[in-house]
C-alpha positions, 0 to 999 in steps of 0.5 A: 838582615839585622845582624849581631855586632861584635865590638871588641875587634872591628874591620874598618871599611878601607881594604881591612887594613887593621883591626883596633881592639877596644874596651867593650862600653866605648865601643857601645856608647859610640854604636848609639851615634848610628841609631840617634844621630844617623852616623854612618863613620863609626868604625863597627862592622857595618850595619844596614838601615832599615828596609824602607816598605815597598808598596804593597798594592798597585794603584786602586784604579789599575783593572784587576789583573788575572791570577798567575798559574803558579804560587811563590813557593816558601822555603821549608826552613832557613839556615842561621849563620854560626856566628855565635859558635854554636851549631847552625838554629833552623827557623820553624816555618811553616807553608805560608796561606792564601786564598788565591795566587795573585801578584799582590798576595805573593808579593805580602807573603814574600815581604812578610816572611823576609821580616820574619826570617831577619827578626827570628834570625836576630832574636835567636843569635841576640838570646843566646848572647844573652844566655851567656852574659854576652847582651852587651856585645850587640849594639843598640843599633842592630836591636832598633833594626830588629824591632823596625823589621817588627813594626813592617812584618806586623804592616804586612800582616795587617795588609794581607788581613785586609786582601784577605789572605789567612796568612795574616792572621799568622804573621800577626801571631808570630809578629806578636811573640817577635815584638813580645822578645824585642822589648824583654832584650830591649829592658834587658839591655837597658839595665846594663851600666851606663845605657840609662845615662846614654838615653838620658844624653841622647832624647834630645837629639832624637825630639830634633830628629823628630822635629825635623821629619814633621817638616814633611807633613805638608808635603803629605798632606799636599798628596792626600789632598790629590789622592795621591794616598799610596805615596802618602802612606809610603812617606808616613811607613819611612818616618816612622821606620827612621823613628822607630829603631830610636823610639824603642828606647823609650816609653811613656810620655818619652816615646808618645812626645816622638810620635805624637806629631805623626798620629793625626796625619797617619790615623787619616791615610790608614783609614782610607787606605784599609778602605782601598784596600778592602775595596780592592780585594773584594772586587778581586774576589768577586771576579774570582768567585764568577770565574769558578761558580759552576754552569749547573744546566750544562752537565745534564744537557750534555747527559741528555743530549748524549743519551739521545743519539743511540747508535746501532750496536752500541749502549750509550747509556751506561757511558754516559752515566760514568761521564756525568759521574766525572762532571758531577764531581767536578762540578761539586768541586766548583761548588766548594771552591766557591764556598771558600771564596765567599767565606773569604769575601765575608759572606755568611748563610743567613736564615731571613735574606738567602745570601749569594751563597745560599743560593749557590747551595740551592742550586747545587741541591736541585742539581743533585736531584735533577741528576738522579732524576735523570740517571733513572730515566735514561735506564728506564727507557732503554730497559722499555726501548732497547731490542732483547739481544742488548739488553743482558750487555746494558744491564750489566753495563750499567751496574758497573757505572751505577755501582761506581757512582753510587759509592761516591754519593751521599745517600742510597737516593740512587740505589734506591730509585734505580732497583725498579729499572733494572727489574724492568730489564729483566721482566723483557729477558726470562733468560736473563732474568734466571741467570741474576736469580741464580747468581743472586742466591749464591753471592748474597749468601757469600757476601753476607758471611764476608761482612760478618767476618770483617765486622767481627775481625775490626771489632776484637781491634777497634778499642785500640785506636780512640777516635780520630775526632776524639783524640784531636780534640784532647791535642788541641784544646787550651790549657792551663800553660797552654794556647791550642785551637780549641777553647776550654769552654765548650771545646770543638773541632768545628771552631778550631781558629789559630789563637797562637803562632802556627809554629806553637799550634803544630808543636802543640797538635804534634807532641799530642797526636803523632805516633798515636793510634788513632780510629777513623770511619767511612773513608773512600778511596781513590789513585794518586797520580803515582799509582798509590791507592789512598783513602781519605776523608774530611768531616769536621774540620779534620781532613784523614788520609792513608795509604792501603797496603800493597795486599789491598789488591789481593784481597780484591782479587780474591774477593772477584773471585769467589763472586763466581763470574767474570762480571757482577750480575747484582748491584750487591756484588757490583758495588762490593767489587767497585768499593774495594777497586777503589779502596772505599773503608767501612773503618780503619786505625793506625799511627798518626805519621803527620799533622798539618794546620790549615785555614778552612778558607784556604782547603775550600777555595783550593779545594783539589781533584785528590781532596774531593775524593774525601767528600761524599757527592750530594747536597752541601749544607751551610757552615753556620760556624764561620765566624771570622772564617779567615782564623778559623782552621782545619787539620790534615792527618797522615796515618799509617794503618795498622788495620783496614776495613772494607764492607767485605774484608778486614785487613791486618798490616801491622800490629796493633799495641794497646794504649 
């Protein structure tokens, strides 16, 4: 890691024998032997070359190899030693994307965030250095280092860019702020007395060094020649890694006469290698995107071939409708995932040719009706078929397992098309029949009052929390001094793209949204495997999620019991008590805890059981917004409600203060 080099006292190498103090500028003009001349004797605290580049891909003919279970996993932040005096920096970092957890995307990512760790490590302790007047105690070995893990983090970024990988497009910002630092501490170091003259001595010695690495172009050209390109590239990647932590000092026709020899040779090997490399990853991905596009046939054939074996005593029927709910959502999630794979993959919507992903939406669409279709169906003919002593248990068997689908979809298609149905179960049973009538009139009144209490109740509070969509829009949007994720002109949550570090858009997006009220809509709930009830939803590249209060299940409790009966006899009080069980909101506001920025492709292509509790069930339309879709991102919010709104019931948890 480049390092900070105190010249006043040096440790030489041999056991620590003595210390030997000397003038400041002696010790700096003999520091410029290691970065011209390579001299490894000078007696400083000793200095680690630059980090040759690894290879980042294995070779192109290799087979793709499946992706691992499990992903490289960042740290959350990195400790800086105290060795300015001051009271130990943290790294800002944040978690680090990709698309898929291969061996190629985690070794970039992890080679990336170690240039990125030594880089702002060293600008840090180098600032504030200069902050105190102390600029000339580094050496400009140590700064040629710093600018070297520069160049490689900005190698890694373009490389996970051409795999793919939205992580490239941050490391590419921050790479930028990081080279953006280096050269303002280099021209400040430059303006110390006596380095100008030291430049002046040491360009000679730097045009040989770079006379004598262009001996190796042959050599080079004798791999493109056998395409033998990855060694090329890895020969190019450590001359320039030599020259660059002496180039730096340069600039003008100074630094292009070093270069120069080089251009021809790397602008060929480059050229080929980001067609290997794009070749590579879209392969990848292909396969990625077969292994998860759905089999749309097999959960209706799985439906109808379970509702056709009726056994005697038993309703298989409203089973089977719960089940193919559970397949339906997973299903969609594969759909999803797919989606963010294809954005990945460059694949658009496109109104004159249907792309592969508008045939995958296709498809999903005609499931969706095929399956409505088939849920209807079935519960037509066991109200025909079944005997009259089964059909009050398969009524209401089946008002549970439609209420329970019905509120994870879409639209009221379902609802709508099963009323007749279940009517016809009751024209087969008069008794039946006269006990819904009568349960009907009594709950639907009762239902009725309860939603006009809560509309009531969420109304006298609902001016106190702006809209989430709103609110964002303002914390995110560019300004005068500032480089959000929306644009001045014409701003929009659906084109939020990371146009800054990620670090500068989270500050950003933070300072304006955490600790505000805030107001969200139609969210549905569903239980984390640590027993906590959530409510969510995702819309607009902004994905909501909070917690419901330990009183959520007593007013679901209370609400069971004023419906009169141990089970519901209306699809009404069905689905009342079903979106409450499950913690569906009509609206809810509360304070804004955290907020994460993420790629939309990533949120898509690891689109999980938990997320797609947020996203209704039903057609997908096309993103026609996807432009540069690896840039493009979403926002993650965790809100602690002040209030909740369920159909039925308003729940106060905390108090709601006026902005």
């Amino acid at each position: 890691m480049p390092g900070m080099r105190l010249v006043n006292i040096v440790n030489s190498q041999v056991g620590n024998r003595m210390n030997i103090s000397m003038r400041r500028w002696e010790w700096t003009i003999l520091a410029w032997g290691f970065v011209i001349g390579g001299c490894d004797h000078v007696a400083e605290t000793p200095s680690r070359s630059p980090r040759p580049v690894q290879e980042a891909l294995p070779p192109v003919s290799e087979p793709f190899t499946p992706e691992p279970t499990s992903a490289v996993e960042p740290p959350t932040s990195l400790g800086i030693p105290e060795s300015t005096g001051e009271e130990p920096l943290e790294v800002e970092t944040e978690p680090f994307w990709s698309v898929r957890d291969n061996v190629t995307s985690q070794r970039l990512v992890a080679q990336a965030r170690s240039r990125l760790s030594e880089s702002e490590t060293f600008l840090r302790q180098a600032e504030i250095a200069q902050s105190k007047g102390q600029l000339a105690q580094l050496s400009p070995r140590s700064i040629g280092e710093n600018y070297v893990a520069v160049l490689q983090l900005e190698r890694f970024a373009r490389r996970l860019v051409y795999h793919a990988e939205p992580a490239g497009f941050d490391f590419k910002r921050r790479a930028a702020s990081l080279h953006q630092r280096t050269e303002a501490l280099v021209e400040a170091y430059r303006r110390l007395p006596g380095v100008k003259q030291q430049l002046k001595r040491s360009y000679p010695a730097l045009k040989l060094q770079s006379h004598e690495l262009a001996k190796k172009l042959p050599a080079i050209e004798a791999m493109m020649a056998k395409t033998h390109w990855q060694r090329a590239e890895r020969e190019l990647d450590e001359i320039f890694d030599r020259l660059a932590a002496s180039a730096v000092w340069y600039s003008g026709s100074m630094k292009r006469a070093i270069i120069e020899p080089f251009d021809a040779v790397r602008a060929t090997v480059e050229a080929e290698m980001i067609n290997r490399r794009g070749q590579k990853a879209r392969s990848g991905l292909a396969v990625l995107r077969h292994e998860a596009t759905p089999n749309f046939a097999t959960p209706l054939q799985t439906f109808r071939q379970a509702t056709a074996k009726l056994e005697s005593g038993e309703n298989v029927g409203p089973r089977v409708v719960q089940d193919l709910a559970r397949q339906w959502r997973a299903l969609q999630r594969q759909v999803i995932r797919c989606e963010g794979i294809d954005h990945a993959r460059g694949i658009q919507s496109s109104e004159s040719t249907p792309s592969e992903l508008d045939k995958l939406l296709a498809a999903y669409d005609a499931f969706c009706g095929q399956a409505v279709d088939a849920i209807v169906q079935r519960v037509q003919q066991d109200a025909d078929e079944l005997p009259e002593e089964r059909l009050r248990q398969a009524y209401i068997e089946y008002l549970t397992a439609i209420a329970g689908l019905q509120r994870m979809l879409a639209d009221d298609a379902l609802r709508e098309a099963i009323a007749r149905p279940l009517e016809r179960f009751l024209q087969r049973s008069p008794e039946l029949a006269a006990e819904v009538r009568a349960y009907q009139r009594t709950t639907h009144e009762l239902l009725a009052k309860r939603r006009q209490a809560a509309e009531r109740q969420a109304h006298a509070y609902a001016g106190k929390g702006r809209s989430v969509a709103v609110r964002l829009l303002e914390a995110s949007r560019s300004g005068l001094h500032t480089t959000g994720l929306v644009s001045r002109v014409a701003p929009s949550m659906a084109q939020a793209a990371l146009v800054s570090t990620l670090p500068q858009a989270v500050r950003q997006l933070r300072q304006g949204m955490v600790g505000k009220n805030v107001t969200v809509t139609n969210l549905r709930g569903g239980a984390l495997d640590t027993g906590a009830k959530v409510a969510s939803l995702y819309q607009e590249r902004i994905y909501v999620r909070l917690t419901l209060p330990p009183e959520w299940e007593q007013e679901t409790a209370r609400l069971k019991q004023e419906l009169l009966s141990r089970v519901p006899l209306t699809l009404e009080a069905a689905q009342a008590l079903e979106t409450a069980r499950q913690g569906d909101l009509v609206a809810a506001s509360g304070s804004v805890r955290s907020v994460e920025v993420q790629p939309v492709v990533q949120f898509l292509a690891r689109f999980d059981f938990v997320q797609s509790m947020a996203v209704p069930l039903g057609p997908l339309q096309p993103d026609p917004r996807m432009v540069r879709p690896l840039n493009q991102v979403m926002i993650h919010l965790e809100i602690d409600p002040a209030w909740v709104h369920h159909k039925y019931f308003y729940l106060e948890i905390a108090r709601v203060s006026d902005e």
